[in-house]
C-alpha positions, -999 to 999 in steps of 0.1 A, spaced: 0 0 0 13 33 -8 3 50 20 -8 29 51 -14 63 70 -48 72 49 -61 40 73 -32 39 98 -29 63 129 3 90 128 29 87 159 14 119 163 -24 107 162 -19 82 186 -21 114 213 5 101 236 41 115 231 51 93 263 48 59 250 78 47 233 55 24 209 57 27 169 30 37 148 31 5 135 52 -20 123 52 -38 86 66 -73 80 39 -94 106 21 -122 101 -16 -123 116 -39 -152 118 -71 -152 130 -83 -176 157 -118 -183 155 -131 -198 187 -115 -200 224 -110 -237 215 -90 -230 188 -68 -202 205 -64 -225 235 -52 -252 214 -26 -230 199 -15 -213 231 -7 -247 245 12 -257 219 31 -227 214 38 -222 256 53 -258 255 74 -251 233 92 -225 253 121 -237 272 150 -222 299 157 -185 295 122 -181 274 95 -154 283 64 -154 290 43 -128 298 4 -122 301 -26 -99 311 -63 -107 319 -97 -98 325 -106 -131 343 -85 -162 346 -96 -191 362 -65 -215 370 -84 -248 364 -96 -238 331 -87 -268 307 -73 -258 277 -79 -287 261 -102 -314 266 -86 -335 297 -57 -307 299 -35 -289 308 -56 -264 327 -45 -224 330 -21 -232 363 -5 -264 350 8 -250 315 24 -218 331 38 -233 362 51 -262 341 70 -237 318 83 -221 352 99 -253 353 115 -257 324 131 -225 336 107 -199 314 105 -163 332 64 -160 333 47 -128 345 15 -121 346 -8 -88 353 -42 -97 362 -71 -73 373 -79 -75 413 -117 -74 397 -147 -68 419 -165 -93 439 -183 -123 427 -218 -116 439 -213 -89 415 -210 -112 384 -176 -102 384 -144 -125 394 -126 -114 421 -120 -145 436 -109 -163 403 -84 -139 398 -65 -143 430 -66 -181 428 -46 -175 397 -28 -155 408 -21 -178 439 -15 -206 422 12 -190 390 28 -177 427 30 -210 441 45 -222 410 72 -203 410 56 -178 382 49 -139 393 16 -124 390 3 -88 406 -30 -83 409 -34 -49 392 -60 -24 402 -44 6 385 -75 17 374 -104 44 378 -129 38 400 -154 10 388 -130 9 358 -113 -26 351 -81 -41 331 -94 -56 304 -66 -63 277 -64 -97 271 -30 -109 256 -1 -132 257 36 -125 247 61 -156 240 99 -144 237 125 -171 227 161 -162 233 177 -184 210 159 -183 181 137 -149 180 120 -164 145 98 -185 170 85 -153 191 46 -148 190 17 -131 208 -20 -138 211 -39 -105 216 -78 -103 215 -110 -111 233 -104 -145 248 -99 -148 285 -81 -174 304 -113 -187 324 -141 -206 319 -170 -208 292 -140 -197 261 -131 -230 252 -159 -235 230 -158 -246 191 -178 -239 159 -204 -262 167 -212 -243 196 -223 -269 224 -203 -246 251 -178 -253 276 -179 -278 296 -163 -255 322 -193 -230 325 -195 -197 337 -227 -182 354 -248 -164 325 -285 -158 318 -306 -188 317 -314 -183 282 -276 -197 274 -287 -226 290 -265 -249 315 -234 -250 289 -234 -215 274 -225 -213 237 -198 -186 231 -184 -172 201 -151 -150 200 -123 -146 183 -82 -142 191 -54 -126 166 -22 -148 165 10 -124 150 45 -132 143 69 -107 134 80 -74 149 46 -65 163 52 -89 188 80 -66 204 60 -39 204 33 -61 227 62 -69 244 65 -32 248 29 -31 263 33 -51 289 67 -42 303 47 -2 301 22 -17 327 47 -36 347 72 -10 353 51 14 360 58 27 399 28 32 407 11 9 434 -8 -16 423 -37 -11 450 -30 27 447 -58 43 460 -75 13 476 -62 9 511 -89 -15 522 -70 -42 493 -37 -30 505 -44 -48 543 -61 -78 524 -27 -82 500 -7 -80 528 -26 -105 554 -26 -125 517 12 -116 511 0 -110 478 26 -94 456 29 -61 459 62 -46 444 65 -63 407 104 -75 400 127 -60 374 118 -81 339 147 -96 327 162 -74 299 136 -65 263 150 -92 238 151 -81 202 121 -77 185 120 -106 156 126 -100 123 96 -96 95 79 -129 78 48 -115 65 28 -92 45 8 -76 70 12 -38 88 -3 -43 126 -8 -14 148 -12 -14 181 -45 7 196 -51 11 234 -74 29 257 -59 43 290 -82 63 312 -68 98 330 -60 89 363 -49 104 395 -20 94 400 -9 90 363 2 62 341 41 67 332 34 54 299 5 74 296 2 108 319 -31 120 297 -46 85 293 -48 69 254 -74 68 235 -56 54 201 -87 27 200 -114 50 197 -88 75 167 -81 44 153 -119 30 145 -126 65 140 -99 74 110 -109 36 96 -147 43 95 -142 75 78 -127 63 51 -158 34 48 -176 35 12 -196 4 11 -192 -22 41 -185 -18 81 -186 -54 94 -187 -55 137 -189 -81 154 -197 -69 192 -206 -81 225 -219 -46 235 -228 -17 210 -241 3 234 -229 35 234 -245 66 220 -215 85 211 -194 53 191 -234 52 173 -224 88 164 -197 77 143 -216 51 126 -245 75 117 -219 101 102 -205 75 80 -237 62 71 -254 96 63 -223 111 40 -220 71 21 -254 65 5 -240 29 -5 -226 19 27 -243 -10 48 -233 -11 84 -239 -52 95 -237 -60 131 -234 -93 149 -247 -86 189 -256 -112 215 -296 -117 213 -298 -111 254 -267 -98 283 -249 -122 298 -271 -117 333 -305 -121 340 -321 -95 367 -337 -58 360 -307 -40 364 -283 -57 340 -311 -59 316 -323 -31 316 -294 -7 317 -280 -23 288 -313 -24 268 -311 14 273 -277 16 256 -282 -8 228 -318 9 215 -299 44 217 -273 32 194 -286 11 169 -316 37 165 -291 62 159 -273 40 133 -314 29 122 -320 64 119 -294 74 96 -290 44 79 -326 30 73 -327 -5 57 -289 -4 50 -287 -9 89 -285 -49 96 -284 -59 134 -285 -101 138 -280 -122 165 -260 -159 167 -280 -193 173 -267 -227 174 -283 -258 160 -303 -265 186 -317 -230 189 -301 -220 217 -285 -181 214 -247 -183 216 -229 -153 235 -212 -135 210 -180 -117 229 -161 -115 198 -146 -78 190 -144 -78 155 -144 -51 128 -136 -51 91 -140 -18 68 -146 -24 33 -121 -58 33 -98 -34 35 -86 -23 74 -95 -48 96 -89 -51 142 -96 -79 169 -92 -69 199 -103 -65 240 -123 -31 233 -159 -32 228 -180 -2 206 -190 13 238 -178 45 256 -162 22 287 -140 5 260 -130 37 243 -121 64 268 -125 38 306 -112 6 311 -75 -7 294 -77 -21 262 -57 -36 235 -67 -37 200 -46 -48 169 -58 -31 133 -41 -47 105 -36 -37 71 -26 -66 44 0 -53 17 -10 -85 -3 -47 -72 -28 -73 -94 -27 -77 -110 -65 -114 -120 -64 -139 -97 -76 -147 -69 -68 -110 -61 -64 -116 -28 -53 -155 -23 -37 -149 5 -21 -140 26 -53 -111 41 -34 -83 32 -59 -70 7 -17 -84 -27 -31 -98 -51 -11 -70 -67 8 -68 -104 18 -64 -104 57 -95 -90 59 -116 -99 31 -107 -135 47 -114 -130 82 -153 -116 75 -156 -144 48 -144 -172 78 -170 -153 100 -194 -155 73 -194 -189 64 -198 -205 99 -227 -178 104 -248 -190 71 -230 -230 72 -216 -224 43 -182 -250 32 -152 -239 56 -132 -243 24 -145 -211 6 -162 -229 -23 -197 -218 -15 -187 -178 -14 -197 -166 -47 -220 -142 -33 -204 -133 2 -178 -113 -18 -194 -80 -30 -211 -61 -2 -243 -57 -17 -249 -94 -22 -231 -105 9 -257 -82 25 -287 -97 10 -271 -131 16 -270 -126 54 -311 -111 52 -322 -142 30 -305 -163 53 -318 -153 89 -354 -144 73 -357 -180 64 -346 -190 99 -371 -167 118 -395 -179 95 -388 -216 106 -396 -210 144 -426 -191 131 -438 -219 120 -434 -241 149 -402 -256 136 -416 -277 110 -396 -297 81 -358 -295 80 -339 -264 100 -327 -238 69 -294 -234 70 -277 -206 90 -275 -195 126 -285 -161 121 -319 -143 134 -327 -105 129 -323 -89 163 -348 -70 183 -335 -45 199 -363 -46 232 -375 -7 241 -380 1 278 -411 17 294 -412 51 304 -408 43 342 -378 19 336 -361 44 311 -358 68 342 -341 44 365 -319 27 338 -307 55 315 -287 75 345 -275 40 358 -266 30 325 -245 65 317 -227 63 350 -221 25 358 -225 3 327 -211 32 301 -189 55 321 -168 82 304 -127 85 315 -120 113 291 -108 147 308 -141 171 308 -128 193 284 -127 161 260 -166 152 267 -175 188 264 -156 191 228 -172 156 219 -135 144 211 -115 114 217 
């Protein structure tokens, strides 16, 4: 590509002269992991083969140590403490997390974090956050010191924990977490995981080491979990890392940038005195530029001022379709969780509905058996051109809150199938991500995993009506009471659920200041800028 920064973020756009990250880098290789059974199966393999004087290093929402990775093993605890053996430095940064009866995981997280410990592994339990913000990057780094070709990193949406490890049929985890009865006793979940070789792994490397080095005290602020991690002896200090190794050389066609949120906070981040918002510039320069197709796969889209960005793009594009892939119902059952995310969702896909009309196309994910699958993918791909998987969801908490990590990549390598360039734009569809929405695709409608069914996934306008066609017939089906053979596809057009007067006036202020909280500085929410 000529010039990568018409989709790529500037140094300069990033908005944060104190990192020491790159732009980006060029020369990776990214594949897409599709599934948490597939990403576990990976990690294990790659994690084994690390051996004396290796790194590993790690951050998590939730991690739950007996999580088996693969059917029968190893679980979470046994693979890292294992490689502690073999004399591999593994460091993990966890987030200390609120308490269970929240729906949240604080115990889970310090039993990891107990067990890594007891293995001889370190892990801090990180609660540099703002208050009711979280950690919520989710990636692993593996260094070799010998043979730096070998390095790679998983960064996405997949936590260590329970309920991931689940496959393209869909029948769950056997290893469930607690969700909304309509997920049934073994949820089905759908999400996806970016594997990259190449220099972009130093510069995740980078990320990590920001975090751990940073002096700040990892229960700054909270002296209640300062007594607790001390009566714990919970780590408290982090240890020097052992010395950045090289980054590895390029193998690949593929330009990966790096986007994070960091939230202002009192005291700062080193790495990041202002906070970062390079997620939310990122998605925004990338949407801008969208002609005909923004494909989203999200467990949230809540937010009214992401929908903003959406509706601009939509309104100034007359041919663009914006398709979304949400979760039919939130992950908890009870008024409040509902409710207050009900609120959010109707606010932003109207927004998008209103601007958009009938080039607006909202489903939600079923499995054979008709049970709705969880869809915690973060997925996005602009007209098979730019493409990111990542932690962040569209939301407001994601862009400007709660730590993130996102990786956008930009393929080098032009898509030869037709249309070759959809968009108009003289960019060309590129094959990174014209692949990655067609693998989402085909598992979504059943078509053949080996592409030979795409003929009329490929140009926007017929992928679109593909998708319609597809879940009309399947809504149809249960209309019917089920009868004759199940149509193919797991797709159903999603109702977005509009609240009552009286429950809009509880939920809307408790979804604005809990569920979708803003960690700009004021003068940033009064500007409307990121």
């Amino acid at each position: 590509m000529d010039d990568p920064e018409r989709w790529l973020l500037t140094a300069e756009e990033r908005g944060n002269p104190a990192t020491s990250l790159p732009a980006y880098t060029e020369g990776n290789l990214a594949a897409p992991l599709v599934h948490g059974a597939t990403y576990f199966d990976r990690l294990v393999e790659c994690v084994q083969a690390l051996d004396e004087g290796d790194h590993l290093f790690f951050t998590d929402w939730r991690g739950d140590p007996d999580e088996q990775l693969r059917p029968g093993g190893p679980t979470v605890a046994q693979l890292f403490t294992e490689a502690v053996r073999r004399g591999v430095c593994v460091r993990g940064l966890v987030w200390r997390s609120h308490m269970d009866r929240l729906s949240f995981s604080k115990e889970e997280n310090r039993a990891l974090d107990t067990e890594i410990e007891h293995g001889g592994g370190e892990v801090v339990l990180d609660q540099r956050v703002r208050r009711g913000g979280s950690h919520h990057q989710k990636f692993v780094v593996l260094r070799h010191d010998q043979d730096p070709t070998r390095d790679v990193a998983f960064v996405g949406g997949i936590d260590l924990c329970h309920s991931r490890r689940d496959d393209a049929t869909h029948a769950g985890d056997p290893q469930r977490q607690p969700m909304a009865a309509a997920y049934g006793p073994r949820p089905p979940w759908h999400d996806v995981q970016l594997m990259i070789r190449g220099p972009a792994v130093g510069v995740l490397d980078t990320v990590f080491r920001e975090r751990w080095e940073d002096p700040t005290s990892p229960d700054v602020d909270h002296p209640i979990a300062w007594v607790h991690d001390k009566l714990r002896h919970a780590r408290l200090e982090a240890d020097p890392l052992p010395p950045q190794l090289p980054p590895p050389p390029p193998c690949g066609p593929h330009l990966v940038q790096n986007l994070r949120t960091y939230p202002a906070i009192r005291p700062p981040y080193d790495f990041a005195p202002g906070g970062e918002r390079s997620i939310a510039r990122g998605y925004s320069k990338a949407i801008e530029r969208a002609r005909r197709l923004v494909y989203l796969e999200d467990q949230y889209m809540w937010s009214a001022d992401v929908a903003r960005l959406f509706a601009r793009a939509l309104t100034d594009n007359p041919r663009l379709h914006l398709v979304v892939v949400v979760p039919r119902v939130p992950d908890q059952d009870g008024a409040v969780a509902k409710r207050s995310q009900y609120v959010g969702r109707w606010e932003a896909l109207e927004a998008c509905r209103r601007a958009g009309r009938d080039r607006v196309h909202v489903f939600d994910v079923e499995n054979h058996q008709g049970t709705p699958v969880y869809v915690h993918a973060k997925v996005c791909v602009v007209d098979d051109v730019w493409a990111s998987v990542g932690s962040d969801n569209f939301n407001r908490r994601s862009w400007t809150h709660d730590s993130e990590l996102s990786s956008a990549v930009l393929d080098t390598a032009r898509d030869p199938r037709g249309p070759r360039d959809p968009a108009g734009t003289g960019d060309g569809a590129r094959v990174f991500a014209r692949d990655l929405r067609l693998e989402l695709a085909r598992e979504h409608l059943d078509r053949a995993p080996d592409g030979s069914e795409d003929a009329d996934l490929i140009d926007p306008d017929a992928f679109v009506a593909a998708l319609e066609a597809s879940a009309a017939a399947l809504d149809a089906w249960h209309a019917g009471g089920r009868r004759g053979p199940r149509p193919p596809g797991r797709l159903r057009p999603h109702r977005t659920e509009r609240l009552s007067l009286p429950a809009r006036l509880w939920a809307t202020p408790f979804y604005r200041l809990v569920d979708d909280p803003d960690g700009r500085p004021w003068r940033m929410r009064v500007q409307h800028r990121f």
